[in-house]
N, C-alpha and C positions, 0 to 999 in steps of 0.2 A: 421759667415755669409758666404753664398755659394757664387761661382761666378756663378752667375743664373743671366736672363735676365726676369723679370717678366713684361706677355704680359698683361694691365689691357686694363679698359673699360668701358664703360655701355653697358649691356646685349646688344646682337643682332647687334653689330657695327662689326662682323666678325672677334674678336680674334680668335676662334678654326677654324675658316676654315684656317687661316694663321699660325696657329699651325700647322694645319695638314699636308699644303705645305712646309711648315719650314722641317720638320721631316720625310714624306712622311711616318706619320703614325696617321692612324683612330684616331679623337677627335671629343669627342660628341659634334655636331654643330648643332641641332636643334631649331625651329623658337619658343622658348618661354623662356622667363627670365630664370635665375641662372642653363639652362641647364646643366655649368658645376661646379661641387658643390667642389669635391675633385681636386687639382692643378694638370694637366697632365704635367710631366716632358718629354722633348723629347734634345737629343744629337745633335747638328748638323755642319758636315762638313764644315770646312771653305775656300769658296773657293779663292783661291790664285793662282795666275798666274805665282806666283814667283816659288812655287812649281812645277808647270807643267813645266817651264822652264829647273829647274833644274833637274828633273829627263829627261827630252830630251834628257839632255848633258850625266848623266850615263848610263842611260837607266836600271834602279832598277829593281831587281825582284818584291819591293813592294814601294810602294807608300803612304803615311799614313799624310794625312792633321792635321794640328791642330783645335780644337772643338770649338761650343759655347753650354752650357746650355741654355734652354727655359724651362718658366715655365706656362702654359695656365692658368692664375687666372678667375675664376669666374666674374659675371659683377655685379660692384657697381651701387646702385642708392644714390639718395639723401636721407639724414640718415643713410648712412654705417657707419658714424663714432659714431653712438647711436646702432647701430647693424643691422638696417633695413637691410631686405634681406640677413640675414647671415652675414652681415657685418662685424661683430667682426671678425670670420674665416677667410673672406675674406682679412684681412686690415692684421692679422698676416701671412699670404700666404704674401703679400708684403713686409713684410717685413723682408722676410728670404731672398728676392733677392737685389744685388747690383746695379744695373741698374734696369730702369723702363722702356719700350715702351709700349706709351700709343694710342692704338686704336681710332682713330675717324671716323666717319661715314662720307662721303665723296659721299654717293650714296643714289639717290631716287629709294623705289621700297616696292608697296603698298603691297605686297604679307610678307615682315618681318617686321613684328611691330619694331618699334623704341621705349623705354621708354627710360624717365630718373627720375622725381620725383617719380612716382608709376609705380610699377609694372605691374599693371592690367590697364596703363590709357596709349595709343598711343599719343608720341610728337612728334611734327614735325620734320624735320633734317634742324639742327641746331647746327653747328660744335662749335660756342664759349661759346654755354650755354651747350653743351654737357663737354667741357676742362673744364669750372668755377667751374662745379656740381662734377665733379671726383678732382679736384685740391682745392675748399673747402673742400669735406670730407677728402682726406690726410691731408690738414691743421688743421680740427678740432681736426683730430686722435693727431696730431702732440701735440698742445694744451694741448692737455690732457693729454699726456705724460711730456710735462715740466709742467702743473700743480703738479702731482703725484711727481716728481723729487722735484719740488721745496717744497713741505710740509717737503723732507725729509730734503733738504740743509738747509735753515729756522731750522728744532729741533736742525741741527749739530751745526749750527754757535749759536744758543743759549747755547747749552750744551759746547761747545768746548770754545766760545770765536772768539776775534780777530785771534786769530794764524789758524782758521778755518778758518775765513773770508779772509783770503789771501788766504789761500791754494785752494778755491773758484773761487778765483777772478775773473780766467779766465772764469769760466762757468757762472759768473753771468755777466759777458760784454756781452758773446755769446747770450745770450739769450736775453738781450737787445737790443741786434741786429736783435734777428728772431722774437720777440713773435709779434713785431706793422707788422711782412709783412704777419704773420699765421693769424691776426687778419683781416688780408685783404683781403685775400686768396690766396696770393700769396706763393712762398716756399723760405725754409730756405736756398736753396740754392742760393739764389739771395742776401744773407749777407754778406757784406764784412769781412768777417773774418781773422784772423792771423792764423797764424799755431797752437799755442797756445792755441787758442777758438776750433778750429775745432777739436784738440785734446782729449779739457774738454769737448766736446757735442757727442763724437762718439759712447760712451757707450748706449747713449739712443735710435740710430740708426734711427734716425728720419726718415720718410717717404719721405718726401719733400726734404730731402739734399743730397738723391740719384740723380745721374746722371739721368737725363729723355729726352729721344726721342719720338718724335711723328710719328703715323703711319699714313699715308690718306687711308683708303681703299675706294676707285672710284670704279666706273663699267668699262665695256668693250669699251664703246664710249666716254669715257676721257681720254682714256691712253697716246693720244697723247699731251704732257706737255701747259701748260695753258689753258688747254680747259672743267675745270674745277673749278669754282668760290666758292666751298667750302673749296678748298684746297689751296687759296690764303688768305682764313680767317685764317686756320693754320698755313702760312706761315708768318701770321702777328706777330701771338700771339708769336710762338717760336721767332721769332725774338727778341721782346721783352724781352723774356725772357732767350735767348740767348742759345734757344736750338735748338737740329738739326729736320732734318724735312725728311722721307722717306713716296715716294708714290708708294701705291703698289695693286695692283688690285687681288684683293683674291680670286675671282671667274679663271680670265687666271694664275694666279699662281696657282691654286688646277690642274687644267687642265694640265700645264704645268710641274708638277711634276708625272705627272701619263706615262711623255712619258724619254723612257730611253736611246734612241740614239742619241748620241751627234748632227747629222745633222738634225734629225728632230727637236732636241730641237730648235736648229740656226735658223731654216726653219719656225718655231712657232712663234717666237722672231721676225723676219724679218718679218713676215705678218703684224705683227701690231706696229711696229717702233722702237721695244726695242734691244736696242744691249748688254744688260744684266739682268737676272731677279733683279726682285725687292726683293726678299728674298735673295740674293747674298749681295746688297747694304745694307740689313736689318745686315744682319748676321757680316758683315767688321764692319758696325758702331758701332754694339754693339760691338763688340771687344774688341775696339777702348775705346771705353768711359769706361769702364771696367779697365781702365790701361795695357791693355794687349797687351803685343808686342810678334813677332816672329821670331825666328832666326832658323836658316837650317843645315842640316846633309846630307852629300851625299855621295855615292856608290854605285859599282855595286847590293850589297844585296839590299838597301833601300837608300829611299830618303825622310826626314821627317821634317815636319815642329813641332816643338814644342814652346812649351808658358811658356813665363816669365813676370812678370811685368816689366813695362818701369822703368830706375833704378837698374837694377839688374847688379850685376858684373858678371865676366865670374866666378869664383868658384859658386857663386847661380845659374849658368846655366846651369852649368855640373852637379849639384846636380838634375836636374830635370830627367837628363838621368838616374844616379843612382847615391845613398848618396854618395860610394865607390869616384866617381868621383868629388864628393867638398871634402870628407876629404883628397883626397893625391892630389887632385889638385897640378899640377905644372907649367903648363902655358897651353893658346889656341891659336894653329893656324888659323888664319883670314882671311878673303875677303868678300867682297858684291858680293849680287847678281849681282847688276851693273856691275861691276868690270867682275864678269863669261859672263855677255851679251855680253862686248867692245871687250873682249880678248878669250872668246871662250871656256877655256881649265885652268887646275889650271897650267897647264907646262906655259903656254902664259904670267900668271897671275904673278909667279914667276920672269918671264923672263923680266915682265915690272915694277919691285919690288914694287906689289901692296901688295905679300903676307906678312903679319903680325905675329910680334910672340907678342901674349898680355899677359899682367901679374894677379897677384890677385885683381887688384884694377880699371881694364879696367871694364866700364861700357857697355856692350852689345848693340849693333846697332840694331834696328828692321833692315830685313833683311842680320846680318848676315849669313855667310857659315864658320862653326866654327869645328874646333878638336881638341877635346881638350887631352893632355899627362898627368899621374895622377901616381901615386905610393903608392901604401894603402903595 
């Protein structure tokens, strides 16, 4: 499985247009159901301040953010997990990505049909039947996936025995844990699980036990925070469900990726209240929920942020620069960003013995400033 961020939906709630902002590249966003049929994959810069910072201080010839994947999936209606609408395609597109942000419609405007049960029948907008309708079909999909598992477990533990039945265990607790919440429509990620369970359930790569964030896309005259009562309905439900919540306006984010100087963007921003885009906060979150942390390189050549997962030791960090550099790993030199804020300068940094020498077994700080010494 990729580290992809898959953007879902019901048709016409404005995933590809915030694909396209995301990406600042063409995605077919036209006003009628399953417009977009094949998954548009797009790359996108991550923006970090910690990086700007730190190339301030070398002043790099190059500059090279760390990425997120996006993945534009097609829009579910009710019956994707029976295939309605392509759905079968659609639901495996889902489930090649690790993260979910899921699109909700957050705006009135008679000119883009809205559906959700049928295709060809206009629903009103209606943000919690729109969440229940996309968050049933995962869960059906889901369903059926441990149905199909479970015919297999069942022949083993018949053919095998007891010694089967243990070795089981764990996946038949887990699943007694998720099937009464997929039966509800709720997700398997709301299981309290062990490490254990989560371990015995990962093969099946359920839908529902990915990380999922919520998108509001509003119009132009709600941007300014609570001045929209559809995006309070979403604010309830992730709550609940103990998920994060990004509002973003897809119409001044298409706009606002079409301009390329930093002060006009500011100047954009500032007309209507926002002191950072919303696909900025988009793009940090998913990250984030991804596992994904990042630690820094600096010099007068380059100044780069790169990605590891949270947990990773300094030899698996220096392995991302090149393999050369985890197998003769010998230690990394250390500081925070921080640390380069207070003190200015790596001389300053030394001189106030913040600088670090870390061994093979130091677990990597998101924003490290690390170099590391190797011997292949």
């Amino acid at each position: 499985m990729s580290l992809d961020c898959g953007i879902v939906g019901l048709p016409n709630v404005g995933k590809s247009t915030i694909f396209s902002a995301l990406t600042a590249a063409p995605a077919a966003a036209e006003n009628f159901p399953f417009c977009t049929i094949d998954p548009n994959i797009g790359i996108v810069d991550l923006p970090d301040e910690r990086l700007d910072f730190i190339a301030g201080v070398f002043q790099p010839k190059k500059k090279t953010p760390a990425t997120v994947r996006f993945v534009d999936i097609a829009g579910l209606i009710k019956g994707a997990s029976q295939g309605e609408g392509l759905g079968n395609q659609f639901l495996a597109n889902i489930r090649e990505t690790s993260v979910i942000a899921q699109v909700v419609r957050c705006f009135e405007n008679p000119d883009i049909m809205h559906v959700r049960d049928n295709a060809n029948t206009s629903a009103p907008i209606d943000p919690e039947s729109d969440i229940l309708t996309i968050n049933m079909e995962l869960a059906l999909a889901d369903l059926e996936t441990i149905r199909k598992r479970q015919e297999k477990v069942t022949k083993a533990i018949r053919a095998m025995g007891k010694d089967e039945e243990k070795k089981l265990a764990a996946w038949t607790s887990a699943v007694a844990k998720i099937r009464p919440l997929l039966e509800d429509g709720k997700s398997a990620r709301q299981a309290a699980l062990t490490d254990e369970e989560k371990n015995a359930v990962y093969d099946m790569h359920l839908l529902t036990i990915k990380p999922q964030l919520y998108v509001c896309n509003i119009d132009e005259d709600s941007i300014e925070p609570g001045t929209n009562e559809y995006v309070e309905v979403v604010k309830r439900i992730a709550a609940e469900e103990k998920s994060d919540v990004v509002v973003i306006c897809g119409k001044f984010e298409a706009d606002l990726s079409e301009i390329t100087e930093d002060a006009d963007r500011r100047e954009f921003m500032d007309s209507v209240g926002l002191k950072e885009s919303g696909l900025s906060v988009l793009a940090r979150r998913t990250y984030h929920l991804m596992g994904l942390r990042t630690f820094f390189t600096g010099g007068p050549d380059e100044c780069r942020a790169w990605t590891i997962h949270a947990g990773d030791t300094a030899p698996k960090a220096a392995g991302v620069i090149h393999t050369d550099f985890e197998k003769g790993f010998i230690k990394a030199e250390a500081y925070t960003i921080d640390d380069l804020k207070k003190y200015g300068s790596e001389a300053k940094i030394r001189e106030a013995g913040k600088y670090r020498i870390e061994g093979k077994d130091y677990i990597v700080q998101d924003g490290d400033v690390l170099f590391f010494k190797f011997n292949v």
